[in-house]
N, C-alpha and C positions, 0 to 999 in steps of 0.2 A: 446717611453714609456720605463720606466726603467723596468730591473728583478723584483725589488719591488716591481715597483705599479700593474705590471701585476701581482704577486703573490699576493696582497692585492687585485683588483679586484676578482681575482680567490674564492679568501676566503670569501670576500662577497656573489658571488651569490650562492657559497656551503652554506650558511649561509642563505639565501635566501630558496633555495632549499629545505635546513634540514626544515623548518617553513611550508611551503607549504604542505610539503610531512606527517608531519607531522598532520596538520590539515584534511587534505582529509583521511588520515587512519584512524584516529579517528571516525569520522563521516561515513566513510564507514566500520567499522572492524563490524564483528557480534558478539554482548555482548553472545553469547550462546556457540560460538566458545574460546571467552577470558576466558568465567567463565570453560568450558573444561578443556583449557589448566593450569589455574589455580591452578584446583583441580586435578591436576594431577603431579602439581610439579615444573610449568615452572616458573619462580621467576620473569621473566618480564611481562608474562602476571599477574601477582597477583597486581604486581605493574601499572598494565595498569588497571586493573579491578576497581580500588576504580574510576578513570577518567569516564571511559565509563559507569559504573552502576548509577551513580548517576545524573541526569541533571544538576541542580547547578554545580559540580564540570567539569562537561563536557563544559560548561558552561566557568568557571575561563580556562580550556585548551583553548580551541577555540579563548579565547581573546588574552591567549599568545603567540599564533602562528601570531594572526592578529599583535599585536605589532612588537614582530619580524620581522616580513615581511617588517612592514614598516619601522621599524627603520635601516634594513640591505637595504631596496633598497633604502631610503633619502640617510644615508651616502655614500652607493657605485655613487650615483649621482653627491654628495659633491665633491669627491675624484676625483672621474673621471674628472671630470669639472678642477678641481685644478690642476691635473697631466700631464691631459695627451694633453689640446689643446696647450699651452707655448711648447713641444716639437714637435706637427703637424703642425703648423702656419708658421713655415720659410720652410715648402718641401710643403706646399700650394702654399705660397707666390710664392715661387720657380717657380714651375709646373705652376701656372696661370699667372704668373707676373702680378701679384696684390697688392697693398700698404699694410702694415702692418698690420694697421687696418682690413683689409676686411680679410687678411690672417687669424686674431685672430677668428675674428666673424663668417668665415666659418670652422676653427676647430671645437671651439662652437658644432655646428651645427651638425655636421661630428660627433663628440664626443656622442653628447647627441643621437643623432639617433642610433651608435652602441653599446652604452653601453644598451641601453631601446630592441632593439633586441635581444640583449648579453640574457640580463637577463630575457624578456618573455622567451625567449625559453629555455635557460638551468634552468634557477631559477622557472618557473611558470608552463610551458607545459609539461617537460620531468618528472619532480617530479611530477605532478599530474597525471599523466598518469602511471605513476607506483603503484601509491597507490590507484587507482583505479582498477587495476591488480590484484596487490596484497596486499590487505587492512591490513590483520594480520599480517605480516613480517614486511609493512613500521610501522605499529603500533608501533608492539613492538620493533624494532630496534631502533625507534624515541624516545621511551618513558624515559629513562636517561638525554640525554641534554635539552628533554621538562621539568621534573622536576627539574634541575638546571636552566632553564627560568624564572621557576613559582617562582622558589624563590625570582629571581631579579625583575623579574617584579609586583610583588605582590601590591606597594602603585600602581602604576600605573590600574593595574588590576582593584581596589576597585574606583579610581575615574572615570574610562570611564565605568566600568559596572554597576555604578551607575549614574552617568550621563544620559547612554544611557536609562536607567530606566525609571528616572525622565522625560527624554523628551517624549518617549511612551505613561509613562501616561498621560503626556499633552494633547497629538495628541489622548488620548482617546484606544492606541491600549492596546490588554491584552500581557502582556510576557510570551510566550511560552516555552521557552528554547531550549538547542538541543535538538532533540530525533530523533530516530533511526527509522523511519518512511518510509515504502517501500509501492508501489504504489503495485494495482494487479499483473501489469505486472512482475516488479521485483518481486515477490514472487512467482510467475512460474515460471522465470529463477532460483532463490534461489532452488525451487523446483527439477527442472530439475539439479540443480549440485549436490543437494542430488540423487540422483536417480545415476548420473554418476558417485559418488562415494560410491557407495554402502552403502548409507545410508538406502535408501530407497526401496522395492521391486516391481515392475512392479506395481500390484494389487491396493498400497499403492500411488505411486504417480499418477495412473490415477484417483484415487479418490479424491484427492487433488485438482487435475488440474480440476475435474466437479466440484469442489466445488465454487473454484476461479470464472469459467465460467459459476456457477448458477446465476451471480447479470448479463447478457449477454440475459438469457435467457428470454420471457417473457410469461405472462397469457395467451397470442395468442399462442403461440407458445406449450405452455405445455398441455393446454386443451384437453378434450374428445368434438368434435365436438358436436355441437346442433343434428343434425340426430342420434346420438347414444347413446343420453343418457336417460337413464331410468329415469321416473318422474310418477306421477300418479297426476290423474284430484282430487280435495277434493269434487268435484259436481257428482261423482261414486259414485257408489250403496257403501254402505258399504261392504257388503258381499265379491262383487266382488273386494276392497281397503284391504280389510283385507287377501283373497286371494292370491293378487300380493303381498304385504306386504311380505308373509310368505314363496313365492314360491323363491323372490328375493336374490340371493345370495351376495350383497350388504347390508351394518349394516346399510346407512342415504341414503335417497332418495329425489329428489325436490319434492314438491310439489306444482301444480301450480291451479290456475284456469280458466278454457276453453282455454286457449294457452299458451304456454311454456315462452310467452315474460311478465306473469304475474304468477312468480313464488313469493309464499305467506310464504315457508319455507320450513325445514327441516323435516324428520319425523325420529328417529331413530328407528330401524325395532327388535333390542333387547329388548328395552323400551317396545313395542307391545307384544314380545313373555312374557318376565316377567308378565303382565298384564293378562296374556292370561291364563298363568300358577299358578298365585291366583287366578285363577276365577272370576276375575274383570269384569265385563260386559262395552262393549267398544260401544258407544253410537255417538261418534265425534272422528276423529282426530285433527282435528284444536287445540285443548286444549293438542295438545303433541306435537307440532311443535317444534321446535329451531328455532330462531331470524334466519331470512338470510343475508347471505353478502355477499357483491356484489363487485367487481374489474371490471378496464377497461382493456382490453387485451394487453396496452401497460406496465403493472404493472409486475416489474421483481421479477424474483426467488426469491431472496434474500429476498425483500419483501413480498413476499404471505406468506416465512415461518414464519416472525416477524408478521404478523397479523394472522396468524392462530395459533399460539402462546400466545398473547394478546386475541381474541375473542372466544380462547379453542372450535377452529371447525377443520375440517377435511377439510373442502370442499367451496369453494366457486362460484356464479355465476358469467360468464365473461360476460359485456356485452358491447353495442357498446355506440355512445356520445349521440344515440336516446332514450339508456335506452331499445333495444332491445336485449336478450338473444344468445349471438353465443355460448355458451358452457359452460363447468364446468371442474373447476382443481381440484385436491382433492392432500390433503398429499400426497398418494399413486404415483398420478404422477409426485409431487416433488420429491419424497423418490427413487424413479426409475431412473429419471436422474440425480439423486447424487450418488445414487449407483450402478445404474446398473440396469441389466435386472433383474427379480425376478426368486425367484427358478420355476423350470420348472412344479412342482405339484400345484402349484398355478397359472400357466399360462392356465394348462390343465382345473385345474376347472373352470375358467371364460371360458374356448376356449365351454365348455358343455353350457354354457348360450347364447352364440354368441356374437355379439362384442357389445352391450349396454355394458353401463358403470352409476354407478353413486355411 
């Protein structure tokens, strides 16, 4: 193989490389990071920021790195194949004392196998693997000869991203576009390198991290056991319901009738005192309940908040696939393992009532 072709090879799979490297940065850089440095002065992230803010346009990049790619590893294929088995095939020949023919046809061979390794690894593994390192730097060091791409590639762009369109909607699927899309997990680790770089302060990113690991948690898991929770009978004396009512340092209580595994609703215990304090004469509770609602203990955090949110309650019954009662979660013991233990003057007034809960 001559100076040339191996300097032309060379330049392909940098060319190669440049597309790859570029495409994983993109898609990996973070739009909050670009728009920073942006607004602050840096003239290639400004010029990276119209790409990565918008899908569409994220979108037209993605394609012209996909072009690139191909069009640098076809011709580095072409070339190679042309150049370089015509000078391996007589030290083939040679070395195996083989006829011509077979000497051509295992250059071939010989050819295509080291140029396809050549170029996985310097052109595809080693460029991706940097711009997944370091997403902001490949970004924006890329972002100049991707914009002298787009410009060339532009008719080409318009027919395959409309193409590829047209066939989607065939096949029925919706087009999504890029987008910047990180799973929980990465958004702990995001989380945790804000913390390691002094974005973030002890306090701030453990709250984060319960936040992430409240959709982890479940109904079972968060609840006030059935043995502890305060509920009152609607078949009790009034007297004595109005009593517990008032004594209760909890604002909503179940109520059930004759057993806890036939809880009939809520009672709010402010609702009572207001009533109490117009001089209202109080006759039934039943006619002050709240609707109850019920979860299975396999029901996560994340979700107890979205439905106590929707059914504007505090509190809900957990129970088993019998439809019997194992416990009750309440905001309060969401709000506690999202944030934390509760200040210690509110821990002490519940510790005077003992450990009932409702």
């Amino acid at each position: 193989m001559s100076l040339f072709s191996a300097f032309v090879i060379s330049a392909l799979t940098l060319l190669t490389a440049l597309y790859v490297a570029a495409e994983f940065g993109a898609v990996s850089v973070r739009r909050s990071r670009v728009r920073q440095l942006a607004e602050d002065g840096h003239w290639l992230a400004q010029r990276l920021l119209r790409y990565v803010e918008k899908p569409r346009a994220l979108d037209r990049y993605i394609a012209a790195c996909q072009i690139g790619i191909t069009l640098s590893t076809l011709i580095l294929g072409a070339y190679g194949q042309a150049a370089i088995p015509g000078d391996l095939a007589p030290h083939l020949q040679r070395w195996f004392g083989t006829t011509e023919a077979t000497g051509m046809y295992a250059a071939q061979i010989t050819t295509l196998i080291a140029l396809t390794t050549f170029n996985v690894f310097l052109g595809e593994l080693v460029p991706k693997s940097i711009a997944l390192t370091y997403p902001t730097q490949t970004a924006l060091y890329t972002i100049l000869p991707m914009e002298w791409s787009l410009r060339v590639y532009t008719p080409f762009i318009g027919f395959l991203n409309g193409s590829g369109l047209l066939l989607l909607r065939l096949l029925g699927i919706k087009q999504t576009g890029h987008r910047h899309i990180h799973s929980p997990e990465e958004l702990e680790l995001l989380i945790a390198e804000s913390r390691d770089g002094g974005l973030l302060e002890p306090d701030e990113h453990r709250r984060l991290q319960r936040a992430l690991r409240l959709r982890l948690r479940t109904a079972g898991q968060l609840m006030v056991a059935r043995e502890r929770v305060q509920a009152i009978d609607v078949n009790a004396p009034l007297t004595e319901l109005v009593d517990t009512l008032s004594a209760s340092p909890y604002t909503r209580l179940p109520v059930y009738r004759g057993t806890l595994d036939q809880v009939i609703g809520v009672i709010n215990t402010k609702r009572l005192a207001l009533r109490r304090l117009r001089g209202v004469p109080l006759t039934s509770i039943a006619g002050m309940m709240d609707p109850l609602v019920t979860v299975s203990e396999s029901s996560p955090g994340d979700r107890l908040l979205s439905l106590f949110r929707e059914r504007r309650t505090h509190q809900a019954i957990v129970t088993d696939p019998q439809g019997r009662m194992l416990g009750l979660v309440t905001l309060e013991d969401l709000l506690g393992d999202l944030l934390g233990s509760v200040p210690d003057e509110l821990k002490a007034a519940k510790a005077l009532e003992g450990d009932s809960h409702g």
